[in-house]
C-alpha positions in Angstrom: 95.7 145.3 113.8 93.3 143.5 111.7 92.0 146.2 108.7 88.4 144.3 107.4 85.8 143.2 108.7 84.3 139.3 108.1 80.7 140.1 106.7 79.0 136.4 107.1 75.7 137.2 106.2 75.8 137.7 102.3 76.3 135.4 99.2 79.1 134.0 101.1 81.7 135.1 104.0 83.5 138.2 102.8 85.7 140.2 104.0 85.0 144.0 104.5 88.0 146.9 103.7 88.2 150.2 103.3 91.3 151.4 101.2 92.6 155.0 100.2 91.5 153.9 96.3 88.4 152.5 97.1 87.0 155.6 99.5 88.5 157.5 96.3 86.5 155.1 94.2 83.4 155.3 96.2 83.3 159.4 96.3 83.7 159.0 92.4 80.6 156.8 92.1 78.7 159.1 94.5 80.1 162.3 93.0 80.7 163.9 96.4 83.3 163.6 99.0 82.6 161.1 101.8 81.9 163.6 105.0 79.1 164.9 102.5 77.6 161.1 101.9 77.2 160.7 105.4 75.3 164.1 105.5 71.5 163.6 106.4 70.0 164.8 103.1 72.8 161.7 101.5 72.6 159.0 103.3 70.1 157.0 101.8 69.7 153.1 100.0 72.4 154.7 97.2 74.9 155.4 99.9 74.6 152.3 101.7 75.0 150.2 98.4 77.9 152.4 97.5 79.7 151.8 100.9 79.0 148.3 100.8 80.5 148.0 97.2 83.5 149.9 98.2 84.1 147.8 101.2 83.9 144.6 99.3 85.3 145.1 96.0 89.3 144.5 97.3 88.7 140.9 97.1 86.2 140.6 94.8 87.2 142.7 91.1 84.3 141.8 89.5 81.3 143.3 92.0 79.8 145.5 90.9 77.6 148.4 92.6 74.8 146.6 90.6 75.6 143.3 91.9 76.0 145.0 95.6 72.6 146.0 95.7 71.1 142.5 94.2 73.4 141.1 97.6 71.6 143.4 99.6 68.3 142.4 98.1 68.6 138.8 98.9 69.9 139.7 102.2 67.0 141.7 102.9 64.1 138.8 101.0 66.1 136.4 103.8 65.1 138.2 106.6 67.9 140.4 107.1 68.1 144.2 107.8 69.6 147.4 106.9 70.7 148.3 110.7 73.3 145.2 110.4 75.2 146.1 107.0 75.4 149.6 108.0 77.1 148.1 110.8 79.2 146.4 109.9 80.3 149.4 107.1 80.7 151.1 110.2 83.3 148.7 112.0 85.2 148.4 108.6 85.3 152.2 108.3 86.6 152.4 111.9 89.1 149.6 111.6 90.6 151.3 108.1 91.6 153.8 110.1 91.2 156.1 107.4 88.2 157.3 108.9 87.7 157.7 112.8 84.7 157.8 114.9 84.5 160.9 117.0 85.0 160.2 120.8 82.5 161.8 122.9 84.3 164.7 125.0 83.4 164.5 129.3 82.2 167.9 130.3 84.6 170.2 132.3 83.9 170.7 135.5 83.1 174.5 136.5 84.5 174.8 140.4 82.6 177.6 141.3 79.6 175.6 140.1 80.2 172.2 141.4 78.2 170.5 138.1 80.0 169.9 135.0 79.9 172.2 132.0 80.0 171.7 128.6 84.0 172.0 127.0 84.2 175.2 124.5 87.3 173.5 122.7 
């Protein structure tokens, strides 16, 4: 199973992977764990810089977080947006496996009822 992601859309074609040490190094630069940073008071422009560096950074030693965002800048002054390099952190997240999207549960059915019911469990 392949473990990045190709992000074609930067500086140049990269390639997108989130390791143990880098989610380590990522909740150092943040100063929190990563289920907070994806809390809705922390995910913000910070966050999304952070991810992106973290993601990148296995190939490339010398990015910085600084160097991230100047990425992201161009990206953005070329016409891109945000909604695609959170995506794409997203499928790299995903495909590390060390972080897994939440499946959405079908509702029980209730046979007395005859509609489905939401699952307590």
């Amino acid at each position: 199973m392949k473990q990045y992601i190709v992000v074609d859309f930067l500086d140049k074609p990269r390639r997108m992977r989130f390791t143990v040490n880098s989610i380590c190094d990522l909740e150092k630069n943040l100063g929190m764990p990563i289920g907070k940073a994806f809390s809705e008071d922390s995910i913000g422009l910070e966050t999304i810089r952070a991810l992106l560096w973290a993601g990148l950074k296995w190939e490339d030693r010398l990015l910085s977080v600084s160097l991230t965002g100047d990425l992201i800048q161009k990206y953005l002054e070329a016409g891109g947006a945000m909604g695609e390099i959170t995506r794409v952190i997203g499928e790299a997240l995903s495909a590390s496996g060390i972080i897994k999207q939440a499946k959405a549960e079908e509702p029980e059915a209730d046979p007395t009822q005859g509609t489905p019911v939401p699952s307590t469990t």
